[in-house]
PDB file of N, CA, C, O and CB in Angstrom:
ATOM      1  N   UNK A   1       4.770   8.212  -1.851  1.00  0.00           N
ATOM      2  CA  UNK A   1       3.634   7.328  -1.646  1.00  0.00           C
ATOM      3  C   UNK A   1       4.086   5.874  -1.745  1.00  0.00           C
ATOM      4  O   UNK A   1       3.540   4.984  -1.093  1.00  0.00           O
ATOM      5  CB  UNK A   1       2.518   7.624  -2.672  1.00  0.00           C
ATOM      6  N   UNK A   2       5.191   5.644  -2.656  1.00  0.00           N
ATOM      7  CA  UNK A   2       5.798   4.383  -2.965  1.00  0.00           C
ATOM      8  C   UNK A   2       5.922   3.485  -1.840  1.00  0.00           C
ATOM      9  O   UNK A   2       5.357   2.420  -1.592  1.00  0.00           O
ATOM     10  CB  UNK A   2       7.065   4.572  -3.523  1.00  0.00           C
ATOM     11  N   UNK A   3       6.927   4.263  -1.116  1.00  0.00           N
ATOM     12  CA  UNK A   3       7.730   4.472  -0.189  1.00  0.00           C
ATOM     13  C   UNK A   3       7.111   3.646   0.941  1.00  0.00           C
ATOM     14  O   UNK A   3       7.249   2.517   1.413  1.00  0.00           O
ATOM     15  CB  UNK A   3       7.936   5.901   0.037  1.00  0.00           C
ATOM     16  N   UNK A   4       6.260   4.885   1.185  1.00  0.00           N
ATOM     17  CA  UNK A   4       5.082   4.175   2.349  1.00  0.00           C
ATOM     18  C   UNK A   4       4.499   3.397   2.207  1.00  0.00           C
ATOM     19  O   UNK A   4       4.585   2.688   3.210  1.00  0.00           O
ATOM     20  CB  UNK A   4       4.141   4.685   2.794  1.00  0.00           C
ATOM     21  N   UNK A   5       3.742   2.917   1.389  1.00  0.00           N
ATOM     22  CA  UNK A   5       2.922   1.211   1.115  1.00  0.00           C
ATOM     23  C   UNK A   5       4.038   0.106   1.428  1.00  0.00           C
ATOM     24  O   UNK A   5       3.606  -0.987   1.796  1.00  0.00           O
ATOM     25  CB  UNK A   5       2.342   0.870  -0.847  1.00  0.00           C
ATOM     26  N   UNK A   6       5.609   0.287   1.309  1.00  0.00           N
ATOM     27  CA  UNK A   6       6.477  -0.250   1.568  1.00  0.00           C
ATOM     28  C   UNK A   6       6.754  -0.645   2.654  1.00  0.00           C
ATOM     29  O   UNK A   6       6.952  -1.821   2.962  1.00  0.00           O
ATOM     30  CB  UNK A   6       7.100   0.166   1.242  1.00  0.00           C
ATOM     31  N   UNK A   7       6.812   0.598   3.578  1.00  0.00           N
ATOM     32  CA  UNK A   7       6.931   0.496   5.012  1.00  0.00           C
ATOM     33  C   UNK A   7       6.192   0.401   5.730  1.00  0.00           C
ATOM     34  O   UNK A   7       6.477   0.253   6.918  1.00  0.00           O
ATOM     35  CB  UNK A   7       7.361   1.157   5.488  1.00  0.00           C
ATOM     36  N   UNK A   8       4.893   0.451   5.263  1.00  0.00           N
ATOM     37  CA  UNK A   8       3.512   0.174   6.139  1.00  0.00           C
ATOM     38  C   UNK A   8       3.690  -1.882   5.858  1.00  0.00           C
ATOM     39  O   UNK A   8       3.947  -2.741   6.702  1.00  0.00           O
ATOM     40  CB  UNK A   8       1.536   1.264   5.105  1.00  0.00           C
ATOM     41  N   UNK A   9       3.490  -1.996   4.739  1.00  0.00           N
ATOM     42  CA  UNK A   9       3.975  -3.469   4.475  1.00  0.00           C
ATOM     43  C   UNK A   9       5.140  -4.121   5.805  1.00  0.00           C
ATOM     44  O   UNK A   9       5.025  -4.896   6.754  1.00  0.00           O
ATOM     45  CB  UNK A   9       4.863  -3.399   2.790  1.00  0.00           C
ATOM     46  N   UNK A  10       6.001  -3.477   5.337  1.00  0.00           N
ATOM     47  CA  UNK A  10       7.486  -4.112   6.145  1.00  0.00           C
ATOM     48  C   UNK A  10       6.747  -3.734   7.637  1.00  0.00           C
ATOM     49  O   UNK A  10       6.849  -4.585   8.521  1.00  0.00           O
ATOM     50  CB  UNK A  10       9.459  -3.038   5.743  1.00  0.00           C
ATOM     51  N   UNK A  11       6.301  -2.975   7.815  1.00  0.00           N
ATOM     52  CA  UNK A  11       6.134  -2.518   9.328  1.00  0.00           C
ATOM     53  C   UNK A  11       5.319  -4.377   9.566  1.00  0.00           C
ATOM     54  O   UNK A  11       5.842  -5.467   9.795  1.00  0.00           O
ATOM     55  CB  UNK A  11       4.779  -0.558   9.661  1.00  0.00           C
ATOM     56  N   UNK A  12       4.121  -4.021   9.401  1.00  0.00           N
ATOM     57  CA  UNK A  12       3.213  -5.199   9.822  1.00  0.00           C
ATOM     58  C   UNK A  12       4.313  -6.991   9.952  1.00  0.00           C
ATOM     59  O   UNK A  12       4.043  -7.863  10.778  1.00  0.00           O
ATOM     60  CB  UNK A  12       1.751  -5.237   8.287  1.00  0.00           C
ATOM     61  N   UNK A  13       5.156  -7.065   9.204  1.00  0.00           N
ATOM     62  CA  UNK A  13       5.876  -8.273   8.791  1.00  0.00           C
ATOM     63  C   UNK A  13       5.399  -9.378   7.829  1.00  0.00           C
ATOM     64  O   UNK A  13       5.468 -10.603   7.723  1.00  0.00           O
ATOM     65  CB  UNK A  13       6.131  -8.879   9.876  1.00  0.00           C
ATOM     66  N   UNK A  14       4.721  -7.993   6.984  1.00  0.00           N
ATOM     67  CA  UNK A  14       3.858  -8.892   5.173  1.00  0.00           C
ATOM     68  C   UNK A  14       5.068  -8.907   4.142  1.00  0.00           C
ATOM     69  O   UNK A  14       6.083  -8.219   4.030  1.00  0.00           O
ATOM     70  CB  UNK A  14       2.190  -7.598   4.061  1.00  0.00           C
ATOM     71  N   UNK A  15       4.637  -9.777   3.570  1.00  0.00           N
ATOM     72  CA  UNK A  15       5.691 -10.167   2.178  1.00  0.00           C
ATOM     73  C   UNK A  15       4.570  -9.041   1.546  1.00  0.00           C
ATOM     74  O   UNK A  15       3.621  -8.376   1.962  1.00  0.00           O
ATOM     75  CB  UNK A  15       5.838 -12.295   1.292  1.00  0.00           C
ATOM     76  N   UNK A  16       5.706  -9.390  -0.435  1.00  0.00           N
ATOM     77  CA  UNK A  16       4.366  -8.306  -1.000  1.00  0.00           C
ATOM     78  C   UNK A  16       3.558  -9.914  -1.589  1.00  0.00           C
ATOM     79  O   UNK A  16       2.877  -9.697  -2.591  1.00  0.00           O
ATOM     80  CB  UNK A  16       4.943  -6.628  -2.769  1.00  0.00           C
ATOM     81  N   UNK A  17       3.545 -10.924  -1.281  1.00  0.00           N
ATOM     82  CA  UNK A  17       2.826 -11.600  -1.905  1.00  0.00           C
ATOM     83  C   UNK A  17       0.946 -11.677  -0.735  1.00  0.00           C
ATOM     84  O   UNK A  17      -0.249 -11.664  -1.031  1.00  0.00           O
ATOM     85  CB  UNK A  17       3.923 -13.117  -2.183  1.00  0.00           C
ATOM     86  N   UNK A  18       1.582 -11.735   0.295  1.00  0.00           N
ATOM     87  CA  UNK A  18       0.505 -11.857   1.337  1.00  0.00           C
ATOM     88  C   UNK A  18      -0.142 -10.634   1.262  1.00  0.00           C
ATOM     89  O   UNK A  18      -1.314 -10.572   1.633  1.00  0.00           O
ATOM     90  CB  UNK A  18       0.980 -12.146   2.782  1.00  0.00           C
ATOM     91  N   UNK A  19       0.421  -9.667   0.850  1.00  0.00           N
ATOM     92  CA  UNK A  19      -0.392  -8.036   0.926  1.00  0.00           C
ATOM     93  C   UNK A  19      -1.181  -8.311  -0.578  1.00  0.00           C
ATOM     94  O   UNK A  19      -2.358  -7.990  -0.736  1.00  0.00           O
ATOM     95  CB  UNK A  19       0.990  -6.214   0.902  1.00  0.00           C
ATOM     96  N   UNK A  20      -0.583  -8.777  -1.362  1.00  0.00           N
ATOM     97  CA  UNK A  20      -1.633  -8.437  -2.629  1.00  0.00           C
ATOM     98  C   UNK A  20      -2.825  -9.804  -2.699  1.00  0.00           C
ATOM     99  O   UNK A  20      -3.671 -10.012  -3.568  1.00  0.00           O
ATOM    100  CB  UNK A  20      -0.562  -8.341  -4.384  1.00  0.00           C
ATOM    101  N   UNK A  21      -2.480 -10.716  -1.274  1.00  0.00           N
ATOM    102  CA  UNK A  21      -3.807 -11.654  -1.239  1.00  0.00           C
ATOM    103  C   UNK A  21      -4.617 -10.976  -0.439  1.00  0.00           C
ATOM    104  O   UNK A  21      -5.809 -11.243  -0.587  1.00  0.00           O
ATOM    105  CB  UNK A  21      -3.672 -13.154  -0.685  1.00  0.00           C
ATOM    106  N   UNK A  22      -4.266  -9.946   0.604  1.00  0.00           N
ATOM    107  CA  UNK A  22      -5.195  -9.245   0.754  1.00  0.00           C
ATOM    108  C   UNK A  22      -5.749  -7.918   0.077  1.00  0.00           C
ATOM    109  O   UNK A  22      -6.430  -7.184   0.792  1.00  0.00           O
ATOM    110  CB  UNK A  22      -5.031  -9.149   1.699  1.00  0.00           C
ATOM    111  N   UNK A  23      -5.574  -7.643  -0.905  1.00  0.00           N
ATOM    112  CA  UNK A  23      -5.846  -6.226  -1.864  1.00  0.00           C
ATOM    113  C   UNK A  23      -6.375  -7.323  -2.597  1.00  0.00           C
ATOM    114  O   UNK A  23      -7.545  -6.942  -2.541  1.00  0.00           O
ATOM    115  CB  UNK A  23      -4.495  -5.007  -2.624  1.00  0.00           C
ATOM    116  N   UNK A  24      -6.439  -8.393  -3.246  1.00  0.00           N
ATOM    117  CA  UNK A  24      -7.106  -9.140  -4.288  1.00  0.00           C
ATOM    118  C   UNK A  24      -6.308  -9.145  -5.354  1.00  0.00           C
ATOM    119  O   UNK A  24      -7.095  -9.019  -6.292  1.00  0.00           O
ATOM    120  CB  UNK A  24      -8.378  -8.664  -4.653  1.00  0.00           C
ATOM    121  N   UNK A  25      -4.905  -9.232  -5.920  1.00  0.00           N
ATOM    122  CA  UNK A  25      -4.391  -8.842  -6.845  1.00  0.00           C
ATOM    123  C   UNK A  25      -2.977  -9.944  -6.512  1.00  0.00           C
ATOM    124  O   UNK A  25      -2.475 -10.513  -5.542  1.00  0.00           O
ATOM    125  CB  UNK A  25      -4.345  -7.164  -6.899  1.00  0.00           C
ATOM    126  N   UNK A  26      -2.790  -9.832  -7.692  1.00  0.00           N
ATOM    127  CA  UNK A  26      -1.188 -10.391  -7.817  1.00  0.00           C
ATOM    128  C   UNK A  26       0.064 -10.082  -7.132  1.00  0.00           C
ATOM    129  O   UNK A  26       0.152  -9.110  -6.382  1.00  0.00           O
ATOM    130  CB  UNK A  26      -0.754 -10.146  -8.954  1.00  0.00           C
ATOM    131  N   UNK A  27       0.837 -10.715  -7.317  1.00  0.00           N
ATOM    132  CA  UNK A  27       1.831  -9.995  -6.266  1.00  0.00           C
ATOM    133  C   UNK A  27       2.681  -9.405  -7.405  1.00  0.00           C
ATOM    134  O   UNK A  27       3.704  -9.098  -6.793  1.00  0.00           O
ATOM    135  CB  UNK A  27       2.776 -11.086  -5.037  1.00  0.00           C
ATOM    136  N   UNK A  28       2.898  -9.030  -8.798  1.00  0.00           N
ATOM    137  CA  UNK A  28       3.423  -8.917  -9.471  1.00  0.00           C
ATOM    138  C   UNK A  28       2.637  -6.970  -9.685  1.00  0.00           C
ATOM    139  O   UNK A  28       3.255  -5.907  -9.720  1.00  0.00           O
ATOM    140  CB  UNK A  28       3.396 -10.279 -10.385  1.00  0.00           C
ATOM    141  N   UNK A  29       1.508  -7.163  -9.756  1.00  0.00           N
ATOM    142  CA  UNK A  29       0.458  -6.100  -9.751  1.00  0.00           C
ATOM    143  C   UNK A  29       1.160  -5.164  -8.156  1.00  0.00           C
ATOM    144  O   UNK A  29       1.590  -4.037  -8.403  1.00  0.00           O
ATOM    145  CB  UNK A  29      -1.503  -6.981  -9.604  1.00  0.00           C
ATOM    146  N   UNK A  30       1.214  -5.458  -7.221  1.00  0.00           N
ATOM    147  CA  UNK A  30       1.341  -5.050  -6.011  1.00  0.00           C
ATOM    148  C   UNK A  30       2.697  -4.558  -5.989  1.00  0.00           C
ATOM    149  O   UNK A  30       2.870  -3.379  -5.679  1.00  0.00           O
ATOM    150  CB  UNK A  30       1.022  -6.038  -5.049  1.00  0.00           C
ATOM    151  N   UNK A  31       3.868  -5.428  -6.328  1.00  0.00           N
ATOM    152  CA  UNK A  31       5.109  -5.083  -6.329  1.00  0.00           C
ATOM    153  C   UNK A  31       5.499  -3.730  -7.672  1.00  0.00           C
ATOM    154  O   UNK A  31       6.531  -3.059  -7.699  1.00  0.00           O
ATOM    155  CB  UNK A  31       5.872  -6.589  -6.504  1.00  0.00           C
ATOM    156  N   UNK A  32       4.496  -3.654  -8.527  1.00  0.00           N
ATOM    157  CA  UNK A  32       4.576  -2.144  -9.359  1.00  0.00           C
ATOM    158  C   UNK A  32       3.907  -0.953  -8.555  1.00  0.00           C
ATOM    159  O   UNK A  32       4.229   0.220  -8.742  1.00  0.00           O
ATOM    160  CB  UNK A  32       3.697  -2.216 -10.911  1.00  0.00           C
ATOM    161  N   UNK A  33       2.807  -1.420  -7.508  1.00  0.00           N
ATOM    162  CA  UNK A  33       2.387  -0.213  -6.549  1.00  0.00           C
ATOM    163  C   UNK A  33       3.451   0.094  -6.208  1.00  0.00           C
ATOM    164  O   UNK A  33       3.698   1.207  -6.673  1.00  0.00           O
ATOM    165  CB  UNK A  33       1.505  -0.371  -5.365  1.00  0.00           C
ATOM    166  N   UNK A  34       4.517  -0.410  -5.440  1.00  0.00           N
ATOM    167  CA  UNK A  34       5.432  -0.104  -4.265  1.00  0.00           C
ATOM    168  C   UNK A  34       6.685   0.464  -5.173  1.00  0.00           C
ATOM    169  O   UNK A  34       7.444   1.337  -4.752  1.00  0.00           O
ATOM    170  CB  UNK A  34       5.824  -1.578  -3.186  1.00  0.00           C
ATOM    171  N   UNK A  35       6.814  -0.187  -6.569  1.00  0.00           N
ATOM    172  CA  UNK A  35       7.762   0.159  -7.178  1.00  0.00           C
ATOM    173  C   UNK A  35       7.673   1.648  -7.912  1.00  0.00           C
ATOM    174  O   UNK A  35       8.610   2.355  -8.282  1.00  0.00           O
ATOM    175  CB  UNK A  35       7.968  -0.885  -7.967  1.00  0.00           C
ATOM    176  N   UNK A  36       6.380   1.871  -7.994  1.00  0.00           N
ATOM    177  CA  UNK A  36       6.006   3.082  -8.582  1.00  0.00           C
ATOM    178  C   UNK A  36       5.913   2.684 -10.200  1.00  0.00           C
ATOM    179  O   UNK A  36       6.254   3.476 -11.078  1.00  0.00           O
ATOM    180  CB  UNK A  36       7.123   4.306  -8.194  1.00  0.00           C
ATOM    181  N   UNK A  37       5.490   1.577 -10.423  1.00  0.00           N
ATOM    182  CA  UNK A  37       5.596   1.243 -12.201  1.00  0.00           C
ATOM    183  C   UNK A  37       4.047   1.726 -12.470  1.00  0.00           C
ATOM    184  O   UNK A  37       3.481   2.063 -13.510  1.00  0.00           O
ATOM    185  CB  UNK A  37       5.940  -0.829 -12.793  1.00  0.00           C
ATOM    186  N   UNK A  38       3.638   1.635 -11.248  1.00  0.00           N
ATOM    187  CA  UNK A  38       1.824   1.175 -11.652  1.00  0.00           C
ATOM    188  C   UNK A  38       1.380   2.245 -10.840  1.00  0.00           C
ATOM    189  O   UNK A  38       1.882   2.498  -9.745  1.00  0.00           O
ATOM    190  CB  UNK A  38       0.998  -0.627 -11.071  1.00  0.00           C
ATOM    191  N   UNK A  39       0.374   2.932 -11.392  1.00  0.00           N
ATOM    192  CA  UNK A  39      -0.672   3.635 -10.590  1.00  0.00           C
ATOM    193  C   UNK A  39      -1.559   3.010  -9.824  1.00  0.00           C
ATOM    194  O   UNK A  39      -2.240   1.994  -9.963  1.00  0.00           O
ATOM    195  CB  UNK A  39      -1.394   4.320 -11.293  1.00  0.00           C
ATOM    196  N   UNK A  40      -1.383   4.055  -8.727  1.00  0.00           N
ATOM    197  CA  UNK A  40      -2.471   2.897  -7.526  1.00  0.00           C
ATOM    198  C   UNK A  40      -3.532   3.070  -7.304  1.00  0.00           C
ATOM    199  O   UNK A  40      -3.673   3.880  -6.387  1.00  0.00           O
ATOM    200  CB  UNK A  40      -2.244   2.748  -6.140  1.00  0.00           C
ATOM    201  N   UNK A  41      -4.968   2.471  -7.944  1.00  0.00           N
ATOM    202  CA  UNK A  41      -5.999   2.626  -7.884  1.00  0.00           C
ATOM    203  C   UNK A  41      -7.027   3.837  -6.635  1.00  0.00           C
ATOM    204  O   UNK A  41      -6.509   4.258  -5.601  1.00  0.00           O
ATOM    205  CB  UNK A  41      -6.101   1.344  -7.891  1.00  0.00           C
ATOM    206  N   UNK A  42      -7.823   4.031  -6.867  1.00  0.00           N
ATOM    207  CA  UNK A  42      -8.447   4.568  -5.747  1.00  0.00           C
ATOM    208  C   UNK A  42      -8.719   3.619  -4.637  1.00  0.00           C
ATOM    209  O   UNK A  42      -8.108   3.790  -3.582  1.00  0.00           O
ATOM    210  CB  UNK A  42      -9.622   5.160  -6.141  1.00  0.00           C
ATOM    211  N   UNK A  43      -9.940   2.204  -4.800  1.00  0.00           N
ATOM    212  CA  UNK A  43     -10.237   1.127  -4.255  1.00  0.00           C
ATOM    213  C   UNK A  43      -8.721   0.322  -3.674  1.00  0.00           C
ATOM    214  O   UNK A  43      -8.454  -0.221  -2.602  1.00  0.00           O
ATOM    215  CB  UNK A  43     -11.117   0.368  -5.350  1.00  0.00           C
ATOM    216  N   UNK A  44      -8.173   0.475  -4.539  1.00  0.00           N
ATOM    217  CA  UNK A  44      -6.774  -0.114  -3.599  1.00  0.00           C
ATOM    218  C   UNK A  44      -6.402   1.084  -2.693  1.00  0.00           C
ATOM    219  O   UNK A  44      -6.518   0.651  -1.547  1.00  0.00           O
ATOM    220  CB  UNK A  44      -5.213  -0.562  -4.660  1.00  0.00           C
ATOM    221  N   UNK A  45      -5.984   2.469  -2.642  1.00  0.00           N
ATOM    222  CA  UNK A  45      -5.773   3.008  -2.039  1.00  0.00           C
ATOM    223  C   UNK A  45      -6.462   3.104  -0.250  1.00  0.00           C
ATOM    224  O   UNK A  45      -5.917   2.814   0.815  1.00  0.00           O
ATOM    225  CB  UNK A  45      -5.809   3.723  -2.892  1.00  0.00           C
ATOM    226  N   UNK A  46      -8.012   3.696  -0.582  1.00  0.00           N
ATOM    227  CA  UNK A  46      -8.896   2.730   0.494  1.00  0.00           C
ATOM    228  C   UNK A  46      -8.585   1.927   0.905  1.00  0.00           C
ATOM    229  O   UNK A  46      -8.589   1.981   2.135  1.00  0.00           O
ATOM    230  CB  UNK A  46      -9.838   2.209   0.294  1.00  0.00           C
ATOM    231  N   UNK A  47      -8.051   0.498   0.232  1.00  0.00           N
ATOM    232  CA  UNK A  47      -8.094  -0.586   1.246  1.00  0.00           C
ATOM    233  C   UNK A  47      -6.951  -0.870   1.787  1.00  0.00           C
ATOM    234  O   UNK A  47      -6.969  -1.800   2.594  1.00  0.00           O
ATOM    235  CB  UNK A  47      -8.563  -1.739   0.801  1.00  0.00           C
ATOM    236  N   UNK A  48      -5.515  -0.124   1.501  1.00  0.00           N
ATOM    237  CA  UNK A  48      -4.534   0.403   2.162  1.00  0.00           C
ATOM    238  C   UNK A  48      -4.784   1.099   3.354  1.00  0.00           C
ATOM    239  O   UNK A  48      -4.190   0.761   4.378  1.00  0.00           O
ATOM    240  CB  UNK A  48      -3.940   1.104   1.418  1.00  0.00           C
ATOM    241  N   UNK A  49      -5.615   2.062   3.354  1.00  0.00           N
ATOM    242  CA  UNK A  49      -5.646   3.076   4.266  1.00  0.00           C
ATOM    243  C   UNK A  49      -6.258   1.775   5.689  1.00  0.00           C
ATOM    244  O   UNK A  49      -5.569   1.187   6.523  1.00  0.00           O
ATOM    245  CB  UNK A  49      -6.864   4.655   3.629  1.00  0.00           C
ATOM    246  N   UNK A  50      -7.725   1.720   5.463  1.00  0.00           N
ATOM    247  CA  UNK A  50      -8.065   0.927   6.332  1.00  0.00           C
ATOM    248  C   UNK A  50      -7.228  -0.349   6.924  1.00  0.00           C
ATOM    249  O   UNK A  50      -7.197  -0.855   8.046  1.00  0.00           O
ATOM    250  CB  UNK A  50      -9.082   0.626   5.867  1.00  0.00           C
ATOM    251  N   UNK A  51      -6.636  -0.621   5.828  1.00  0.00           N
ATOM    252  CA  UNK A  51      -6.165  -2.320   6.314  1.00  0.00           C
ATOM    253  C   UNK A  51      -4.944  -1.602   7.482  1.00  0.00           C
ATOM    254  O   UNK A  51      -4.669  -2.371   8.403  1.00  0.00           O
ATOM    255  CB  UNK A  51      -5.198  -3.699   4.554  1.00  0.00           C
ATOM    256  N   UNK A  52      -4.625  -1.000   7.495  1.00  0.00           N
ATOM    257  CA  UNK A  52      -3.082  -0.137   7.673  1.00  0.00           C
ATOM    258  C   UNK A  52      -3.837   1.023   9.025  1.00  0.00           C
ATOM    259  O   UNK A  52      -3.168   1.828   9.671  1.00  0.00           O
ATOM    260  CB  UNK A  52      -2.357   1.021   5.620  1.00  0.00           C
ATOM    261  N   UNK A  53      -5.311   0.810   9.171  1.00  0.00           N
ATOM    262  CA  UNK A  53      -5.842   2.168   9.871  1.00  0.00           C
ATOM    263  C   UNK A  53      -5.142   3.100   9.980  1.00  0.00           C
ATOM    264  O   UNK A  53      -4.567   3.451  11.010  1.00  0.00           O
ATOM    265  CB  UNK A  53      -6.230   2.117  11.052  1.00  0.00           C
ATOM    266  N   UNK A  54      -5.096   3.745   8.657  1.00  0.00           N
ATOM    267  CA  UNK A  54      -4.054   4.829   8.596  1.00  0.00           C
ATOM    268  C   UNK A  54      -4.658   5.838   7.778  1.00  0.00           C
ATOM    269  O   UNK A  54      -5.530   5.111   7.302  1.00  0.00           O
ATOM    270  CB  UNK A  54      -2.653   4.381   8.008  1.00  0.00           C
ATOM    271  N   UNK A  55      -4.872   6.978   7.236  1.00  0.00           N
ATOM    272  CA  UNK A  55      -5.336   7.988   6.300  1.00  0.00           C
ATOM    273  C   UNK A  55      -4.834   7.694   5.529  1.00  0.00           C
ATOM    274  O   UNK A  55      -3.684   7.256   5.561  1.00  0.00           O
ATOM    275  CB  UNK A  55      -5.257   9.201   6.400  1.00  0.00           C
ATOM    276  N   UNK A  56      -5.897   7.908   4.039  1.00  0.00           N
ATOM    277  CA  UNK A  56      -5.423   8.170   2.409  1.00  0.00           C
ATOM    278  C   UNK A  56      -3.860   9.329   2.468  1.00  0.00           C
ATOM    279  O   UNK A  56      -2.838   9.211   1.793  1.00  0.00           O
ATOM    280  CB  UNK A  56      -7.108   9.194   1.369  1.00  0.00           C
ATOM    281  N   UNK A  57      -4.165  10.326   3.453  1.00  0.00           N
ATOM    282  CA  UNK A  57      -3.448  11.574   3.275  1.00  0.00           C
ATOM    283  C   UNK A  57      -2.285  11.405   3.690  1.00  0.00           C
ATOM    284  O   UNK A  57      -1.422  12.172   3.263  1.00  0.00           O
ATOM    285  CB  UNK A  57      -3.954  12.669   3.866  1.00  0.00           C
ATOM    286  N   UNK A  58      -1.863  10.206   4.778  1.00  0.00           N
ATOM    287  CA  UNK A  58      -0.389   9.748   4.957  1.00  0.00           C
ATOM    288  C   UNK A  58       0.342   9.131   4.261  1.00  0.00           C
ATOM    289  O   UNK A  58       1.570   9.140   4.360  1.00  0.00           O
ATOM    290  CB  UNK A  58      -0.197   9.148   5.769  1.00  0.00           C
ATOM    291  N   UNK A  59      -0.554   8.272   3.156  1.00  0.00           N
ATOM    292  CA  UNK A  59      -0.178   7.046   2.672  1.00  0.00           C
ATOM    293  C   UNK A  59       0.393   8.010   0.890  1.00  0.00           C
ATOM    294  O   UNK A  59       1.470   7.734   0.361  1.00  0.00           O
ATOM    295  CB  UNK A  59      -1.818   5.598   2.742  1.00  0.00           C
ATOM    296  N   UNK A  60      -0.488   8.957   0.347  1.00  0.00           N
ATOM    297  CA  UNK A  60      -0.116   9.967  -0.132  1.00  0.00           C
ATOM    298  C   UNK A  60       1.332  10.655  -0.043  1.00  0.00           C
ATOM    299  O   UNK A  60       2.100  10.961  -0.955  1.00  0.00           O
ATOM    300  CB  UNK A  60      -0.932  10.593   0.251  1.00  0.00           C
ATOM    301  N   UNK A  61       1.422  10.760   0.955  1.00  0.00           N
ATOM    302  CA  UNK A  61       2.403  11.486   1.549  1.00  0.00           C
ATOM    303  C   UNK A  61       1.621  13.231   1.818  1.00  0.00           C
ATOM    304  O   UNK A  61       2.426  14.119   1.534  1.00  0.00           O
ATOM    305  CB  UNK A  61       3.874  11.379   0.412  1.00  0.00           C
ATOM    306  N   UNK A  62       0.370  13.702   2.254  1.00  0.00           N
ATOM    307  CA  UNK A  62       0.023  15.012   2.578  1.00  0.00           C
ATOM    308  C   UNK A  62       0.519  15.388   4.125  1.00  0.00           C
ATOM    309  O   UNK A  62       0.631  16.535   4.556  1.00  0.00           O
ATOM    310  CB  UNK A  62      -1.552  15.145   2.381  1.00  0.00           C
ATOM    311  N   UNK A  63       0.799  14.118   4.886  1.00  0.00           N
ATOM    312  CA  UNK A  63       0.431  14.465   5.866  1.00  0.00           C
ATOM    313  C   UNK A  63       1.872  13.059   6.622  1.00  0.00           C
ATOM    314  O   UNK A  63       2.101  11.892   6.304  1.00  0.00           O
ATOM    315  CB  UNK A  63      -1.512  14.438   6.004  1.00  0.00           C
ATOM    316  N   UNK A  64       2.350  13.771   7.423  1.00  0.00           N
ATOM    317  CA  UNK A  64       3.525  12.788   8.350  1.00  0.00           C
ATOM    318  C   UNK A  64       3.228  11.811   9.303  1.00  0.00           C
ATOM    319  O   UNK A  64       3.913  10.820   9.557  1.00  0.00           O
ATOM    320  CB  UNK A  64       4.370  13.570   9.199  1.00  0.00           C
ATOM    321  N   UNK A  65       1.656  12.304  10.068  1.00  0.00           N
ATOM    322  CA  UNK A  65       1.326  11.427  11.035  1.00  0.00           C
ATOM    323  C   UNK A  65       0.313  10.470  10.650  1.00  0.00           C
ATOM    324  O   UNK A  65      -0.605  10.745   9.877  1.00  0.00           O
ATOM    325  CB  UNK A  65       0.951  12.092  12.125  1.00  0.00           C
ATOM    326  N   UNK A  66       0.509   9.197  11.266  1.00  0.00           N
ATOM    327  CA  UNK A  66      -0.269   7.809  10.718  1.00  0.00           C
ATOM    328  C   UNK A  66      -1.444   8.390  11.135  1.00  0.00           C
ATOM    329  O   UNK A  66      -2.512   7.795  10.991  1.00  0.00           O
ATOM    330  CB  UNK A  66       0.076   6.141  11.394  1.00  0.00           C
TER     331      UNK A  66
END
C-alpha cells in the first residue's frame, strides 16, 4: 500500500509536500503514509483514491488494476 501512494504520487509529478497540501496535512505526516511509519487514515485513504481516480482496493494493494 506504501508503495503505491508513492507511485501514484511520483506518477502525477507531486512532491510529498504538494500531496499533503492537498490531503490537508503536513508533509512530515504524509511522508510516514508512504514510509509506512503511520497508519493511513480512512478519510485520507478516500481522498487518495479519488484524487488519484483510482479504487481504495488498488491503492490497498487487493487488486492490480487502477
Amino acid at each position: 500500500m506504501y508503495r503505491r501512494i508513492r507511485e501514484l504520487r511520483e506518477d502525477a509529478d507531486l512532491t510529498q509536500k504538494e500531496m499533503s497540501q492537498i490531503l490537508s496535512c503536513s508533509q512530515q505526516v504524509y511522508s510516514n503514509y508512504e514510509l509506512g511509519q503511520r497508519d493511513i487514515p480512512t478519510h485520507i485513504l478516500i481522498a487518495l483514491a479519488q484524487y488519484f481516480k483510482t479504487s481504495t482496493d488498488y491503492i490497498l494493494g487487493l487488486r492490480d488494476d487502477r
